[in-house]
N, C-alpha and C positions, 0 to 999 in steps of 0.2 A: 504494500500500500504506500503510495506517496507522503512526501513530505505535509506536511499542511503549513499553506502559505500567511493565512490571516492568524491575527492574533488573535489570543482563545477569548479575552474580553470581550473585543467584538462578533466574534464566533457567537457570543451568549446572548449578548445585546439582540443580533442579529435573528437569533432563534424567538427569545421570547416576543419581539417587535412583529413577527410575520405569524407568529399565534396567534397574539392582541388582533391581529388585523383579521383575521378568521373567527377568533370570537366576537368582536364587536359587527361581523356581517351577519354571523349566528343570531345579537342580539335585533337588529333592522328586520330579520326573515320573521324571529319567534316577535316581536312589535306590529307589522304590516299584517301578519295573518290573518284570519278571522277564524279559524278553524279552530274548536279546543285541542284536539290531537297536535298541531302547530304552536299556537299560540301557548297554551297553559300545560302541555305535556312534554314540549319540546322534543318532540318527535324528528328532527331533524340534525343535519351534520354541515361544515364547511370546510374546504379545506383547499389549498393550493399548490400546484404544478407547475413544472418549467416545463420549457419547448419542450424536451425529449418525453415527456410524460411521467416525470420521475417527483414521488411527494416529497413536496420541503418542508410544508407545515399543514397544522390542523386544529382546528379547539377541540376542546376535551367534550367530545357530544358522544354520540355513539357506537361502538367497537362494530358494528357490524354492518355498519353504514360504513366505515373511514377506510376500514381496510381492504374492503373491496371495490373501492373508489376508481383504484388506479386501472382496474379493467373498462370503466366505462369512460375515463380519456382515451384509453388504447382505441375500443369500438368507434368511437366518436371523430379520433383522427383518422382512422380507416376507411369510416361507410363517409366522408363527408372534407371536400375539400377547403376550408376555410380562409373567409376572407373577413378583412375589420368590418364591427358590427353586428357579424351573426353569433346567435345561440341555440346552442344546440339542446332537444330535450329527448331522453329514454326512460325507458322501465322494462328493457324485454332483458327479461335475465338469462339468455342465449346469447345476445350482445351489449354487454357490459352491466346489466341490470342486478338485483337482488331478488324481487320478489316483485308485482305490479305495481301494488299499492305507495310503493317508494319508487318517486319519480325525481328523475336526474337532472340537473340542466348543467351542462357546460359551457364559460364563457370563453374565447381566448382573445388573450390579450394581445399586443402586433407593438413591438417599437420601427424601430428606425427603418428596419428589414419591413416591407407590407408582403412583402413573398411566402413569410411560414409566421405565426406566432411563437411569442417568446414564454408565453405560461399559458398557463388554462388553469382558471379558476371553476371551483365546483360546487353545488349546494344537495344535497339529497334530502327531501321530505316524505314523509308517511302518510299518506292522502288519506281522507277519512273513508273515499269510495271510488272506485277506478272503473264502475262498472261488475258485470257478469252474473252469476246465477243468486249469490246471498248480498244485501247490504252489508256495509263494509268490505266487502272483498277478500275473506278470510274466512269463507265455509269451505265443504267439503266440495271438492272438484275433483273429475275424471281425467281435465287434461286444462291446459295451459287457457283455450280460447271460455272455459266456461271460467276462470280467477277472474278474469276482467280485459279491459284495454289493452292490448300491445302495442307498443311503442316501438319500433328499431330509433337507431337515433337519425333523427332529422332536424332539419333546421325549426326552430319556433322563432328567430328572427333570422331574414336574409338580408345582409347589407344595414342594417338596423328599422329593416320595414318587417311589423308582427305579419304572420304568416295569415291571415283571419281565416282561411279554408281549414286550415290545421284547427285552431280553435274551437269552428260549429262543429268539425267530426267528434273532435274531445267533450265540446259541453254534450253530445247527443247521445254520448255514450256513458255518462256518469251520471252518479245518484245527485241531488245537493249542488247542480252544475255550479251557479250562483257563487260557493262557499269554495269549488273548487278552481276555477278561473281566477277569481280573487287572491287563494294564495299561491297560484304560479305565480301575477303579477307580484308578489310578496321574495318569492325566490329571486327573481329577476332583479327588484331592490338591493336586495342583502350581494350578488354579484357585482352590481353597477359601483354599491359603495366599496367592496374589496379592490375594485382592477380600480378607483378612485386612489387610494393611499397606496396601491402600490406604484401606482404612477407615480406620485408625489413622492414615493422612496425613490424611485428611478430616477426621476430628475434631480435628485438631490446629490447621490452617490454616485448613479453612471451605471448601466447596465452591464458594463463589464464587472465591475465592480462586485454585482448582486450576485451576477454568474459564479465569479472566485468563492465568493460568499458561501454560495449552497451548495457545491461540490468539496468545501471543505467540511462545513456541516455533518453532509452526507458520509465522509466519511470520518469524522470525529464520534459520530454516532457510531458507524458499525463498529470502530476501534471499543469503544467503549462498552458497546454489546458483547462485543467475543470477551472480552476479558470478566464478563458477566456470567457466558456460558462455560466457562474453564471451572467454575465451581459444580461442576456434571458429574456425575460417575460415568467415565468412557463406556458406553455399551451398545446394548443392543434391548431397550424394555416394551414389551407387549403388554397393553390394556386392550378392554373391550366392554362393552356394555351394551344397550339394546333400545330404540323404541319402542313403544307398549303398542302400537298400533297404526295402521293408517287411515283409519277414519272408515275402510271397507271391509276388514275383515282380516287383513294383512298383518300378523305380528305374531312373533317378535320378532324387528329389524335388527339384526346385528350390524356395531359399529363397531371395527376394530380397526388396532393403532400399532403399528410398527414403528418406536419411534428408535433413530439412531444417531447419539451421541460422540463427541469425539473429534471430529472431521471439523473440517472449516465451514462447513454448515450444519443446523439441524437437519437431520432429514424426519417427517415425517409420512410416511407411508401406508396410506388407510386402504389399499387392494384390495384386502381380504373382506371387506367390507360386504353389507347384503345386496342383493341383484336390488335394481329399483323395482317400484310397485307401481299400483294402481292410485292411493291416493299422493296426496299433494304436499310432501313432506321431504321431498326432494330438497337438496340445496348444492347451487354449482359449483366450480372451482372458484369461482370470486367468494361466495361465504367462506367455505374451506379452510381458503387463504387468511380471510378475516379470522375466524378462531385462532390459525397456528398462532398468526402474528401477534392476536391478543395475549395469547398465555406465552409468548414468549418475551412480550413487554411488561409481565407481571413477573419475570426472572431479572430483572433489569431495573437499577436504581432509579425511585420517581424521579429524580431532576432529569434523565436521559427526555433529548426530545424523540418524539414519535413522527419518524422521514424516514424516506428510501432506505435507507443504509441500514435499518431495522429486516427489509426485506430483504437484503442480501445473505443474513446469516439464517437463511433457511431454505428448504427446499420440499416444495407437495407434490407426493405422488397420488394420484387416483386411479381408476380402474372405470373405462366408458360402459356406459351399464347398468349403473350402479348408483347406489340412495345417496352419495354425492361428487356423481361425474352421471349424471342423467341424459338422456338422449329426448331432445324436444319431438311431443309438445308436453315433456310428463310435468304435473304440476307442481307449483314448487310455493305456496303461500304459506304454509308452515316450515318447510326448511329454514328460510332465515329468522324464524324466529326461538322456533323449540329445535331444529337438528341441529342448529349453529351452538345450542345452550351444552347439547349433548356432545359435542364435537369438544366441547370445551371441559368438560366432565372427566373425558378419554382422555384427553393429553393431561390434566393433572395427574388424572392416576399411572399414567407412567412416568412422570416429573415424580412423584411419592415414593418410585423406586431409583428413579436416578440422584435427587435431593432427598435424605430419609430427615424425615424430620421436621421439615420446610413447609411444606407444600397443604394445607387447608383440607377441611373436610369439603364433599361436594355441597354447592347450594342448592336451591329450590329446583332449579334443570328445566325450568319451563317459564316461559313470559305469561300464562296461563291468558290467552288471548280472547278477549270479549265484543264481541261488536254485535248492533243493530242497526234495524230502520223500520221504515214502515212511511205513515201519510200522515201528518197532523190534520184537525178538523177542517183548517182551509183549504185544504187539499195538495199543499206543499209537502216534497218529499224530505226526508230526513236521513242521514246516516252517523250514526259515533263508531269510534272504536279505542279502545284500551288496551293497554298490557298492566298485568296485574301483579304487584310484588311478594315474593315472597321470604324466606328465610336465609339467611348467608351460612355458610359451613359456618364452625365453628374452625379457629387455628390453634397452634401452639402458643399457651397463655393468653389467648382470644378468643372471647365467649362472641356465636355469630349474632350480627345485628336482629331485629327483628322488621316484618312488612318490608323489604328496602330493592331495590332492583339492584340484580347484578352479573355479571362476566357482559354477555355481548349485548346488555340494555343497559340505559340510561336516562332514561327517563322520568318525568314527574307523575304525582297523581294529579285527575284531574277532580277539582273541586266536586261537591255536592254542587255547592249553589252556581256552579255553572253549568252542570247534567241534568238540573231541574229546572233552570231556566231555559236552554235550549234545546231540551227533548221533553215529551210529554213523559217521565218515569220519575218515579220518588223514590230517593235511595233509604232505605228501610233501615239498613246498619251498616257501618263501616270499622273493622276493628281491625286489632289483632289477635290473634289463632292463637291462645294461651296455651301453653304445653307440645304446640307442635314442635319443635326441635328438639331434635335428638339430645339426649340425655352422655355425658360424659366429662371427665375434667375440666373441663372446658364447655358448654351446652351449646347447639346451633341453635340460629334465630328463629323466632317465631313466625309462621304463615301469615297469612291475612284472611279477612273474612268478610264478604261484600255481596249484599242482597239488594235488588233495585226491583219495584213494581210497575209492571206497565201502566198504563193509563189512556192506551190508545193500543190494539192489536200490535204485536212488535213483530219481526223476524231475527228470532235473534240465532249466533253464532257461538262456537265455542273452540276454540282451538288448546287443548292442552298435553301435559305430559306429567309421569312421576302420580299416575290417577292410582295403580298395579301395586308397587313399592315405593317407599320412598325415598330421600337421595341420601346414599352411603354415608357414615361415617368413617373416621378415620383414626387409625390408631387404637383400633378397640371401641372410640365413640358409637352409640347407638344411632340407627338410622333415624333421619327426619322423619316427622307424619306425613302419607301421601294426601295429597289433593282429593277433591272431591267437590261434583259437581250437583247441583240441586233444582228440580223445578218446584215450585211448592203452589198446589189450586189450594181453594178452600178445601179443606179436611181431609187433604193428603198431602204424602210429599214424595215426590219420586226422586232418585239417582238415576242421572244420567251418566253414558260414556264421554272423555274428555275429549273426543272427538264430533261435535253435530252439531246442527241445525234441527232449528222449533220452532214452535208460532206462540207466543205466550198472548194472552187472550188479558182485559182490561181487569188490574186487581189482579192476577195472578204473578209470580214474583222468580225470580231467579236468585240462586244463591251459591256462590262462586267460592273456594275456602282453597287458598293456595297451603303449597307444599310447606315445609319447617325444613331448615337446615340441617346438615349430617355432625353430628357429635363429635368430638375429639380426644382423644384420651382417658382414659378406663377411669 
C-alpha cells in the first residue's frame, strides 16, 4: 500500500466535514418529507461517491441501505450515460436496488471535465407504498412484478428538465400517490443541498486536492481495518442457522457461513446456502455485501470512518440459485429486511469462534415488519409501514438494551399521535415485553409489545422472523423469547404465522410482540 501523502489532521478534518455534509442532507430529506416512514422514522440513508464509484463518506443512517449503495452507482453508470443536471432514480434490486419499497436516486456531480462526472451523490428512502398486491409493499408475493413498481435506473431529471411521463406512470402505480411524489421531491432537496457544499468545498480547496484527499482516506481506513482484523484467530469457522419460513410453506431455509480468516481479506463464503424458494425472502448480492460489511465494521474501532477501503478487506462468495444470489423475478421484500438481520446473526457466530469472548449474544433477528392500508371515509387511499424493535443480545458485562433497533436497522419509532392522526387506527398499547430476554450473567433486552385497532377495514401485512425459537444466547446465556403474532375480534384471539396478510374489520385489533434478546453468560 502507498505512502499517504496528506496529513493525518487533515485526513480527519476531511472525513468528519464530508459526513457533516451527508448528515445535514439526511436532515433536508427527513425535514421536506411528509411521509411518517420518512419524516418521523427516518427510514432513509445518504451518502457520497467519487467519479470511479468508490464511497468516501456517509451519515450514520442505515446498514442496509449504505452498504449496498455502491451497487446502485455501478447500475446507474452503466444502464445511463450522464450529463450535468440529470438524476437518476431505481429500486429494481436486479440493478442496483435492495428491495422496491426503497427507492434510489443518484445525482452526479461534473467539474471542470463536463465529459464524465466527478462524484455521484446518493439518497435511498423506504417508500411507505411502491404499488402491487398488499398496501405497503411488504406482503406475501410469488415473484418480483406482484412486490410493487420496478424501476431499472432511468433518468427522473434529463439535463435538469423533470421527466413528467416518468412521474404519471409512478403516481399511477402507487398507493398515497400524493404523499409519495412529495417525498421524491424531498430526496431530490437533500441531493441538490449535498453537490451544494461540496461544490463550495471544491472551490475552496481544488479538486485535485479533494481527489488526494479521499484516496488517502481510503486507504488510511483499510490500513487501519486490517490491523483490526489481525486480532482473528487465523482459520477457517462454519456457522449456520435457518429461516422459519417463506411465507408459502417453504422452511426451514438454511443459511450457512464459511467464513475464512487470515488472508489479506475476509472471505466470506455463504455457497452452501439453501436453493431459493417461492416466497419473497430472497436478498441479492448488494444486501449480502451490506451485512458482511456491517459486522465487519463492528470488528473495527468506532472513530474508523465507514469508505471504500472498508470494502477492500473483504470478499463474498455466493452460489446463483440461491436465498441470496436469487435468479429474477424471485421476490425479495423480506430479504433486506429479516435475511439481511439473519445474515448478520451467521457471521457473528462464526466471529464467537474466531474472537472467543468478544462477540455478543444474537439480537431480536427480525425488523418484525408491519404495514397497512385501506380507504379513509373520503374515499382517499392510505398506506403506513413500520419496523418494529426488538431486544439486543446481551454482551460480555453488557446486559442487552430493551425495544431498541439493531444490526442492519436504524430506525425510529413512529409516534402514537402521528399513526392516529394520519390513519384511521388507535394504538391500544405500546410497551415493552417484560421478561422477554434471555436470562444469563448478563440478561438480553426486552421485546416490544404493540396493538393498534382499526377503525376503518384495514389490509394489513406482517413480515416477521425468530416466530419458531428465539434468538441464541451466548456463552451459556439463555435464549430470547420468540415473537408472536396476534389478531384479537371481540371474544377471541387468534395466533397468526409471522408471515401474512389479513383484512382486520373496524374495532378488531392487531397485536405484534417482538423477539427478546439472547442471554450471555451462565
Amino acid at each position: 500500500m502507498r505512502k499517504l501523502r496528506s496529513d493525518p489532521v487533515r485526513l480527519e478534518v476531511f472525513h468528519h466535514l464530508t459526513s457533516a455534509y451527508c448528515e445535514e442532507a439526511g436532515v433536508r430529506l427527513q425535514r421536506s418529507a411528509v411521509s411518517p416512514n420518512i419524516r418521523e422514522r427516518a427510514d432513509f440513508s445518504v451518502a457520497m461517491f467519487d467519479g470511479a464509484g468508490r464511497l468516501i463518506a456517509q451519515a450514520a443512517h442505515i446498514p442496509v441501505h449504505l452498504g449496498s449503495a455502491g451497487d446502485a452507482v455501478a447500475a446507474a453508470r452503466a444502464a445511463i450515460e450522464f450529463r450535468p443536471g440529470d438524476v437518476a432514480i431505481l429500486n429494481d434490486p436486479y440493478a442496483g436496488g435492495t428491495h422496491l419499497p426503497d427507492v434510489t436516486m443518484v445525482r452526479p456531480v461534473f467539474g471542470r471535465d463536463r465529459r464524465r462526472p466527478d462524484w455521484f451523490l446518493v439518497n435511498r428512502a423506504h417508500h411507505a407504498d411502491i404499488g402491487g398486491s398488499t398496501p405497503g409493499s411488504m406482503g406475501i408475493a410469488a415473484d418480483l412484478y406482484a412486490e410493487g413498481l420496478v424501476l431499472p435506473p432511468v433518468l427522473l431529471r434529463a439535463g435538469g428538465k423533470l421527466q413528467q411521463d416518468l412521474l404519471r406512470l409512478f403516481a399511477k402505480n402507487v398507493r398515497g400517490s400524493e404523499e409519495r411524489l412529495l417525498d421524491l421531491r424531498a430526496q431530490e432537496a437533500s441531493l441538490h443541498q449535498l453537490e451544494q457544499r461540496l461544490q463550495g468545498y471544491v472551490a475552496e480547496v481544488g479538486s485535485a486536492t479533494v481527489q488526494q484527499l479521499t484516496d488517502d482516506l481510503l486507504d488510511s481506513t483499510e490500513r487501519a481495518g486490517r490491523a483490526a482484523l489481525r486480532r482473528l484467530v487465523r482459520g477457517v469457522f462454519t456457522a449456520a442457522d435457518h429461516l422459519e419460513d417463506d411465507g408459502f410453506g417453504s422452511g426451514p431455509i438454511p443459511i450457512v457461513l464459511s467464513l475464512r480468516t487470515g488472508g489479506r481479506r475476509l472471505v466470506f463464503d455463504w455457497s452452501a446456502t439453501g436453493a431459493q424458494v417461492k416466497g419473497g425472502v430472497h436478498c441479492n448480492r448488494s444486501v449480502v455485501m451490506a451485512a458482511c460489511v456491517y459486522a465487519l465494521r463492528c470488528l473495527c474501532p468506532d472513530r474508523l470512518p465507514t469508505n471504500e477501503g472498508l470494502f477492500r478487506l473483504l470478499s463474498v462468495q455466493t452460489r446463483l440459485g440461491t436465498l441470496v444470489d436469487p435468479r429474477p423475478p424471485a421476490p425479495v421484500a423480506g430479504g433486506n429486511v429479516e435475511t439481511s438481520q439473519r445474515l448478520v446473526d451467521v457471521v457473528f457466530a462464526a466471529l464467537q469462534q474466531a474472537l472467543p469472548g468478544v462477540v455478543p449474544a444474537a439480537s431480536a433477528g427480525t425488523m418484525s415488519n408491519l404495514s397497512f392500508g385501506g380507504q379513509r371515509e373520503d374515499g382517499s387511499e392510505f398506506a403506513s409501514y413500520e419496523t418494529l424493535p426488538g431486544g439486543a443480545g446481551a454482551a460480555p458485562g453488557v446486559a442487552g438494551q430493551a425495544a431498541i433497533q439493531t444490526h442492519m436497522t436504524n430506525t425510529r419509532n413512529t409516534p402514537i399521535e402521528e399513526l392516529e392522526s394520519r390513519y384511521p387506527v388507535r394504538v391500544r398499547a405500546l410497551s415493552v415485553r417484560r421478561g422477554s430476554g434471555g436470562a444469563g450473567a448478563q440478561r438480553g433486552g426486552d421485546g416490544l409489545q404493540k396493538c393498534l385497532e382499526a377503525l376503518v377495514p384495514l389490509r394489513v401485512s406482517f413480515l416477521g422472523e425468530r416466530h419458531r425459537s428465539g434468538p441464541p444466547g451466548a456463552c451459556g446465556g439463555k435464549d430470547g423469547a420468540p415473537g408472536r403474532l396476534w389478531r384479537i375480534t371481540p371474544g377471541s384471539r387468534q395466533r397468526l404465522p409471522a408471515k401474512c396478510s389479513f383484512v382486520l374489520h373496524p374495532l378488531e385489533r392487531v397485536l405484534v410482540e417482538t423477539p427478546g434478546g439472547g442471554g450471555h453468560g451462565r
